[in-house]
N, CA, C and O of each residue as an XYZ file, in Angstrom:
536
protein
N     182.185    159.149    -72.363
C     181.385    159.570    -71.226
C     180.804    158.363    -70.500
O     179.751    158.311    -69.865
N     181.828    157.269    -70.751
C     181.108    155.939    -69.765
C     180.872    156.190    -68.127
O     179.926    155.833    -67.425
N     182.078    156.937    -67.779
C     182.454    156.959    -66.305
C     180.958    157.917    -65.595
O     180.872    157.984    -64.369
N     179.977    158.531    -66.392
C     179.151    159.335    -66.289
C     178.031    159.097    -66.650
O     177.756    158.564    -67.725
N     177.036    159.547    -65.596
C     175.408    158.563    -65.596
C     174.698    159.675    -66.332
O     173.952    160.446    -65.728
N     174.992    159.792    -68.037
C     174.397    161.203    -68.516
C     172.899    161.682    -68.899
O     172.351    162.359    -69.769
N     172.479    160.776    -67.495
C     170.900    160.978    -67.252
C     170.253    161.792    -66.244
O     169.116    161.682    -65.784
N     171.607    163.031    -65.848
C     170.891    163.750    -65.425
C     172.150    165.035    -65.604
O     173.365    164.954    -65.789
N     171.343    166.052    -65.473
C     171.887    167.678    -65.552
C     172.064    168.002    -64.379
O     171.436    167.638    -63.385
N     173.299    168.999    -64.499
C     173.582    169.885    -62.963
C     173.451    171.206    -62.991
O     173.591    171.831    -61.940
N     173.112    171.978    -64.389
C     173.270    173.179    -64.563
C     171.974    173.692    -63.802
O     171.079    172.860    -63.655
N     171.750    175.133    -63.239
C     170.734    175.645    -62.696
C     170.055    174.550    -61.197
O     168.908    174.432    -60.766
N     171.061    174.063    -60.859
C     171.164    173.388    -59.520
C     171.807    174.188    -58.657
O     172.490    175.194    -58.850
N     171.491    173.593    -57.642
C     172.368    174.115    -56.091
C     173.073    172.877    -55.476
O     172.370    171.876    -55.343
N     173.931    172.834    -55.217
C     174.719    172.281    -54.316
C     174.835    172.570    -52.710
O     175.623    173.473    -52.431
N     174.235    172.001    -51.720
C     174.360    172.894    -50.452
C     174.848    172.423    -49.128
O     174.536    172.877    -48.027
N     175.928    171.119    -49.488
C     176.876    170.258    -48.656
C     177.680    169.991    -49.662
O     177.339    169.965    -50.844
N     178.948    169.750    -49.160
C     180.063    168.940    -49.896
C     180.507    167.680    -48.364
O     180.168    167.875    -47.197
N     181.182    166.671    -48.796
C     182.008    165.842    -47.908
C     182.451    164.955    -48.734
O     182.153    164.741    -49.909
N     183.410    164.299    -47.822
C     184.415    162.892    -48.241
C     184.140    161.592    -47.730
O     184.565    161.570    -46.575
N     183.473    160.154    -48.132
C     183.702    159.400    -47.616
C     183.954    158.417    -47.970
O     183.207    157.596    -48.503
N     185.719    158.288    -47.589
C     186.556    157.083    -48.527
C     187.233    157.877    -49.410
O     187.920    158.870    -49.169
N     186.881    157.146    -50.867
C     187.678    157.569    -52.080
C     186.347    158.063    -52.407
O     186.525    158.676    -53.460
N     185.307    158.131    -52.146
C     183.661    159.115    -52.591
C     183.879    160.596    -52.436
O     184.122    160.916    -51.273
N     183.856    161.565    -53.293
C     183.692    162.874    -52.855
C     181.864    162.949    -53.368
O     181.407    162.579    -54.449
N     181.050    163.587    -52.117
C     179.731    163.341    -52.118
C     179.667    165.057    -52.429
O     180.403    165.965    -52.043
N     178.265    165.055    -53.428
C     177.972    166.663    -53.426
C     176.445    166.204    -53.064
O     176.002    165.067    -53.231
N     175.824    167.182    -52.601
C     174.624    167.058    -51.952
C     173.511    168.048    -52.869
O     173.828    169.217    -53.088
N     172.294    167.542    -53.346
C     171.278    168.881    -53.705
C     170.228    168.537    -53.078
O     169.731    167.412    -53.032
N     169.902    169.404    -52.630
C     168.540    169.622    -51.470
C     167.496    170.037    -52.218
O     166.424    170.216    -51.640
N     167.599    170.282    -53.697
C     166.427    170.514    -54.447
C     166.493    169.552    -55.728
O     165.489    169.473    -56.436
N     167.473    168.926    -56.001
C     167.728    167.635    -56.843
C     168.208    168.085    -57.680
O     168.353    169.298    -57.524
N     168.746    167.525    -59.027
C     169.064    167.333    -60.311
C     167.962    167.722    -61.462
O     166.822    168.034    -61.118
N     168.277    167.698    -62.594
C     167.021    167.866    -63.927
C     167.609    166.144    -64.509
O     168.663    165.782    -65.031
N     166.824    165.679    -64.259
C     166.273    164.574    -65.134
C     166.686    164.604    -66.775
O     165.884    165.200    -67.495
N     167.025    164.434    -66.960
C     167.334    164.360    -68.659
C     167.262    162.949    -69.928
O     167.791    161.921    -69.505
N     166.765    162.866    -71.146
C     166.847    161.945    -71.813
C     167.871    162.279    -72.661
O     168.514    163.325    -72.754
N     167.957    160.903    -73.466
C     169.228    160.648    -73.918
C     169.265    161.943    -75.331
O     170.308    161.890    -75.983
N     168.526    162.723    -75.664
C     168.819    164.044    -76.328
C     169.166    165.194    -75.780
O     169.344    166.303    -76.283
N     169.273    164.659    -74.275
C     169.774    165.954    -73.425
C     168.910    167.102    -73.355
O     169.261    168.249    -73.080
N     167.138    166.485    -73.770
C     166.327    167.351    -73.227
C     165.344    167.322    -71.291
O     164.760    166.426    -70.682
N     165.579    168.492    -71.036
C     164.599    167.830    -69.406
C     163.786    167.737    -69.550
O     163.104    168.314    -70.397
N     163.329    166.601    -68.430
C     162.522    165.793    -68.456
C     161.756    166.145    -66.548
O     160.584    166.412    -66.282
N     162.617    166.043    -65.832
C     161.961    166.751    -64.633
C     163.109    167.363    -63.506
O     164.269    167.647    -63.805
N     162.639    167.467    -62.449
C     163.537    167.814    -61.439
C     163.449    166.561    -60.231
O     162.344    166.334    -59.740
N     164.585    165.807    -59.800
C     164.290    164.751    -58.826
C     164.237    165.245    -58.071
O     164.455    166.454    -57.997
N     163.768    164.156    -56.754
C     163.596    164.787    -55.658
C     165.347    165.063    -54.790
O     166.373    164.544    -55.229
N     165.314    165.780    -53.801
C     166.976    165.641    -53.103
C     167.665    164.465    -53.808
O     167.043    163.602    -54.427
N     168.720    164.491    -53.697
C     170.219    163.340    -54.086
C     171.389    163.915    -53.455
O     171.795    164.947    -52.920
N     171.616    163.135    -53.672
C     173.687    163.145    -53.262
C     174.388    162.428    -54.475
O     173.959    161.370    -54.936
N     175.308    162.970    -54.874
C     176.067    162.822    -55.890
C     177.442    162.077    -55.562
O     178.307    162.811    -55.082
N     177.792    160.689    -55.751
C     178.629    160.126    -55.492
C     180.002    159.850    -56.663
O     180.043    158.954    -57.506
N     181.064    160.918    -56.402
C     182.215    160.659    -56.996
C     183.219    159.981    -56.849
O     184.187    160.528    -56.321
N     183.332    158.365    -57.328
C     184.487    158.075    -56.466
C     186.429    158.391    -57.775
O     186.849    158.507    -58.926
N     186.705    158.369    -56.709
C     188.409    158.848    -56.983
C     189.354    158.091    -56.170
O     189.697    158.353    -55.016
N     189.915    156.664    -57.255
C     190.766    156.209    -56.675
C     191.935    157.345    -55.798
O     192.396    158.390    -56.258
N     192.170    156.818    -54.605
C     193.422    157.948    -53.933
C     193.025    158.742    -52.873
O     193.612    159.089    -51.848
N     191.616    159.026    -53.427
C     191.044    160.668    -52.752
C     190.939    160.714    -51.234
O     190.856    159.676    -50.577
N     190.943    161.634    -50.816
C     190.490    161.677    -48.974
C     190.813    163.013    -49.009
O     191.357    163.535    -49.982
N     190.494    163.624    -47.954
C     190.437    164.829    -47.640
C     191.503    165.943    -48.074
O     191.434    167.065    -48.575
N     192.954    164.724    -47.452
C     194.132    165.378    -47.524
C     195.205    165.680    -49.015
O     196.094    166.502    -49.238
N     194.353    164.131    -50.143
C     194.605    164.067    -51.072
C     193.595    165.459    -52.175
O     193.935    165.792    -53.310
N     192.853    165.802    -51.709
C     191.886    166.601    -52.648
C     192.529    167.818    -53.360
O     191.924    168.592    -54.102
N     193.922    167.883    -53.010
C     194.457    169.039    -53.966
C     194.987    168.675    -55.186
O     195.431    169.506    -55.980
N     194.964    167.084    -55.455
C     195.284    166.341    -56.692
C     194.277    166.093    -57.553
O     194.457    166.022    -58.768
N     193.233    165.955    -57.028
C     191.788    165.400    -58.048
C     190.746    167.028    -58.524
O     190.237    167.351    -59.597
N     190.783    167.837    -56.966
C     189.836    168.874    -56.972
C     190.672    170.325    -57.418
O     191.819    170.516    -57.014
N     190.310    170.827    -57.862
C     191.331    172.365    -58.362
C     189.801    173.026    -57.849
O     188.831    172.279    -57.972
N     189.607    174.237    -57.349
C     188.697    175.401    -57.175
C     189.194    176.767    -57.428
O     190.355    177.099    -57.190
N     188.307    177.541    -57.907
C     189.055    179.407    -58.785
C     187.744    180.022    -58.560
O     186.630    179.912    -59.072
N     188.282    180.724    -57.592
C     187.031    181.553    -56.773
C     187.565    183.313    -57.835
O     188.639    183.893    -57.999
N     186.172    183.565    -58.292
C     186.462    185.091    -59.149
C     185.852    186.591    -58.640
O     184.654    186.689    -58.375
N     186.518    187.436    -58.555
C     185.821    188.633    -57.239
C     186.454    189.833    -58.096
O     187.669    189.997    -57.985
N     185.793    190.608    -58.865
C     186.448    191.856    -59.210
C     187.385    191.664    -60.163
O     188.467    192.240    -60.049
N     187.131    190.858    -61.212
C     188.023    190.804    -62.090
C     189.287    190.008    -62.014
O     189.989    190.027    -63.025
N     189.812    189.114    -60.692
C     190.473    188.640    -60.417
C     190.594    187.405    -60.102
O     190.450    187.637    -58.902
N     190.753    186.136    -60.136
C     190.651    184.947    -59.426
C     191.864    184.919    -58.962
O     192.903    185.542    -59.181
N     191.280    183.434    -57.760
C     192.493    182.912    -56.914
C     191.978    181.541    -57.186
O     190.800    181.234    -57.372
N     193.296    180.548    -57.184
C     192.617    179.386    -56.117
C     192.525    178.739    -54.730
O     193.442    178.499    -53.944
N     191.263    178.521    -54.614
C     191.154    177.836    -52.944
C     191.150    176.484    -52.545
O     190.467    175.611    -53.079
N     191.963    176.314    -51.551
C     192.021    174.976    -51.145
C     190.790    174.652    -50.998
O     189.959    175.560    -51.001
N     190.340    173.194    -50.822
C     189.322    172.247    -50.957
C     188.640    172.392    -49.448
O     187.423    172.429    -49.265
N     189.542    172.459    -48.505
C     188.948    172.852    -47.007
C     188.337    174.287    -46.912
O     187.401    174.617    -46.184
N     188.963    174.999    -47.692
C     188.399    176.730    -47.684
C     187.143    176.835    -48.682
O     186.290    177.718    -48.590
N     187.145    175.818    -49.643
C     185.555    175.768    -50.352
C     184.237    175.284    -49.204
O     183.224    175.878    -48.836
N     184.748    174.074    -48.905
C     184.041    173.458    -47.666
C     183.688    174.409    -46.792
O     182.458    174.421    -46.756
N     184.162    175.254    -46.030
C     183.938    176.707    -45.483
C     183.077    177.499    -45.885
O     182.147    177.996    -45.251
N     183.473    177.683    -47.334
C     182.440    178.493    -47.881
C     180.865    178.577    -48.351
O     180.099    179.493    -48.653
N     180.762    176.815    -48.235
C     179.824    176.617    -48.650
C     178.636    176.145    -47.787
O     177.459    175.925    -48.074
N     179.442    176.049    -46.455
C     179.170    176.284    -44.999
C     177.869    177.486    -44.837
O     176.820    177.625    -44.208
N     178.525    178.068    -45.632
C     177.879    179.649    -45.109
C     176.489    179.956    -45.767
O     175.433    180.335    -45.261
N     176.876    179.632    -47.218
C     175.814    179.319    -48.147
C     175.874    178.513    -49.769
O     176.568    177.500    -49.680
N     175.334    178.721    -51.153
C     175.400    177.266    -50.893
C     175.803    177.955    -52.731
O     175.704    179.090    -53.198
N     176.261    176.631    -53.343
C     176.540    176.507    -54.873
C     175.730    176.828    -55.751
O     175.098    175.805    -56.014
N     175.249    177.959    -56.586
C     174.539    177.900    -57.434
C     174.642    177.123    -59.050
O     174.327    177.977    -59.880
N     174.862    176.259    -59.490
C     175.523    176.323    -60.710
C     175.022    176.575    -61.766
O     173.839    176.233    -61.743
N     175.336    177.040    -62.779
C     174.974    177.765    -63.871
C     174.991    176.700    -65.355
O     174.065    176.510    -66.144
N     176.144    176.225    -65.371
C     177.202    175.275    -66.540
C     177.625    174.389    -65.844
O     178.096    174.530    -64.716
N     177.466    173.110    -66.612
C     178.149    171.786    -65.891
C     178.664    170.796    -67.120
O     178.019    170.100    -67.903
N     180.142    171.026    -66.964
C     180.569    170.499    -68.220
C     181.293    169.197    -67.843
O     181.643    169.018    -66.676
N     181.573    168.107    -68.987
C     181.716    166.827    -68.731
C     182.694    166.239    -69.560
O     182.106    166.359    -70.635
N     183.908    165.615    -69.875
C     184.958    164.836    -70.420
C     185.321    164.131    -70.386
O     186.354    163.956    -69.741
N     184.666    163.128    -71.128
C     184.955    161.663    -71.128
C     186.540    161.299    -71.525
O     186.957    160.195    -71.174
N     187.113    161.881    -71.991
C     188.160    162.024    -72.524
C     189.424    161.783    -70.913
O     189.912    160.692    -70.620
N     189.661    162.979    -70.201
C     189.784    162.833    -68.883
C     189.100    162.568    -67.745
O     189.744    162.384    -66.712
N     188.220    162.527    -67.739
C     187.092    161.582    -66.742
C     186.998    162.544    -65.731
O     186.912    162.196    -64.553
N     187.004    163.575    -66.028
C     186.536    165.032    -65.329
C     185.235    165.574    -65.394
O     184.380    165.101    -66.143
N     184.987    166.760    -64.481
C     183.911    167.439    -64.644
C     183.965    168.791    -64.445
O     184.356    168.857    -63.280
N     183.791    170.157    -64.924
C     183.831    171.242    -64.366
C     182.534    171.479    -64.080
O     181.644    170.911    -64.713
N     182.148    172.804    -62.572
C     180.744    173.312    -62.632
C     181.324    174.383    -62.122
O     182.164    174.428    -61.224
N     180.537    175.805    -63.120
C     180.921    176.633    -62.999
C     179.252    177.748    -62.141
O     178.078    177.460    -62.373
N     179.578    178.584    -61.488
C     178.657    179.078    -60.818
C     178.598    180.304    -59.639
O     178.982    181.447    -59.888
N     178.202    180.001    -58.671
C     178.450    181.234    -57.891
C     178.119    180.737    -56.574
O     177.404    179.735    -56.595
N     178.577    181.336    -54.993
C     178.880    181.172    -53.512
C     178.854    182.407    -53.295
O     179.875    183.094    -53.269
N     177.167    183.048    -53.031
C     177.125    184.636    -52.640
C     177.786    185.368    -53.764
O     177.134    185.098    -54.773
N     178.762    186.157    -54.057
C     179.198    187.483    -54.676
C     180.353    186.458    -55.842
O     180.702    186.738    -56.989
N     180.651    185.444    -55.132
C     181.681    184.913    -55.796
C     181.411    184.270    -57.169
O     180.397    183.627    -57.439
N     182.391    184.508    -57.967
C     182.344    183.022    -59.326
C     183.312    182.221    -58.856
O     184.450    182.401    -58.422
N     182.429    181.056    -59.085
C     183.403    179.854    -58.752
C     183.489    178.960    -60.191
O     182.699    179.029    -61.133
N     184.602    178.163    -60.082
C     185.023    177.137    -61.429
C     185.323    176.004    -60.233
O     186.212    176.321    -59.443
N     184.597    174.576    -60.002
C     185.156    173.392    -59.258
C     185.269    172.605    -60.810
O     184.586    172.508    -61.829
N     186.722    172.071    -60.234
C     187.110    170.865    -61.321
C     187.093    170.039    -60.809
O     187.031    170.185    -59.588
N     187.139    168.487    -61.404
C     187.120    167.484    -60.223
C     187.984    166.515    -61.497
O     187.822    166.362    -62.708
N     188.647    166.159    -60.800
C     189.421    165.281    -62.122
C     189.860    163.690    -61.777
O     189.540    163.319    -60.648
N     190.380    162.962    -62.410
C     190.371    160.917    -62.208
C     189.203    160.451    -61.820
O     189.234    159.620    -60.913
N     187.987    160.811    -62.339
C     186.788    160.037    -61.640
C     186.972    158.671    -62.605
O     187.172    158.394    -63.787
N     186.787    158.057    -61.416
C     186.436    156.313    -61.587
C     185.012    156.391    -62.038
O     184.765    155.915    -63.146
N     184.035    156.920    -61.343
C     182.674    156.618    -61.363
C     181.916    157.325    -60.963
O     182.425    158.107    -60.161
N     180.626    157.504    -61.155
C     179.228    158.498    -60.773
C     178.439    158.071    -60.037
O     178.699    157.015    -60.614
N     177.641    157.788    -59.253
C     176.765    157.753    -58.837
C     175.318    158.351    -57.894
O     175.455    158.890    -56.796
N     174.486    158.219    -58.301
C     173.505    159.314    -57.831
C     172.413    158.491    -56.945
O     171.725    157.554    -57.349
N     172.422    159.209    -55.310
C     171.096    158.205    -54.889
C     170.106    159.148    -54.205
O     170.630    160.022    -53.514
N     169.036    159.136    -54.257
C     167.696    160.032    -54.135
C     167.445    159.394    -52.938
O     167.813    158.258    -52.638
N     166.512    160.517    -51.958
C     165.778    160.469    -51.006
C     164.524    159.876    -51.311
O     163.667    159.757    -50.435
């Protein structure tokens, strides 16, 4: 879990922007992160951040190689392209529930909800983490 700054939690966060800039895929929380120590107990809630993923390769057009999304409605999933999440989240915003981490593949899943929907975002080849506060 080097590639990962595991000093802070995403579970019971919101996410309420996504964008690309460069090989950075940025997630945005408008109410921050949970603070965490190294027993993985919280410690607080920061203020706003943006979450900086970088991914050798990545850009907008590349995001169907790094990002997988599985939107769940009635017992059924699909997956959605990375521009049709962006859309969605347009409208309103990521709740996440579970935020799981693999040092192993240098991935991350967060699993959660967009209005009515369950969502699963994977994000996979991360180079690196970074987190910067308002």
């Amino acid at each position: 879990m080097q590639f990962i700054d595991i000093n802070y939690g995403l579970h019971d966060t919101v996410i309420n922007n996504i964008d690309e800039n460069g090989e950075l895929l940025c997630l945005y929380f408008a109410n921050g992160v949970y603070h965490i120590d190294s027993t993985g107990k919280e410690l607080n809630v920061t203020p706003k951040c943006r979450m900086e993923i970088n991914i050798i390769g990545f850009n907008e057009r590349t995001a169907y190689k790094y990002v997988e999304i599985y939107r769940y409605y009635k017992n059924k999933f699909y997956e959605m392209k990375y521009i049709d999440f962006k859309k969605l989240l347009k409208q309103s915003i990521f709740d996440i529930e579970f935020d799981y981490y693999s040092g192993f593949n240098n991935s991350i899943m967060l699993i959660g909800y967009i209005g009515k929907y369950k969502i699963e975002l994977i994000i996979t080849d991360i180079n690196k983490i970074n987190f910067y506060f308002d």
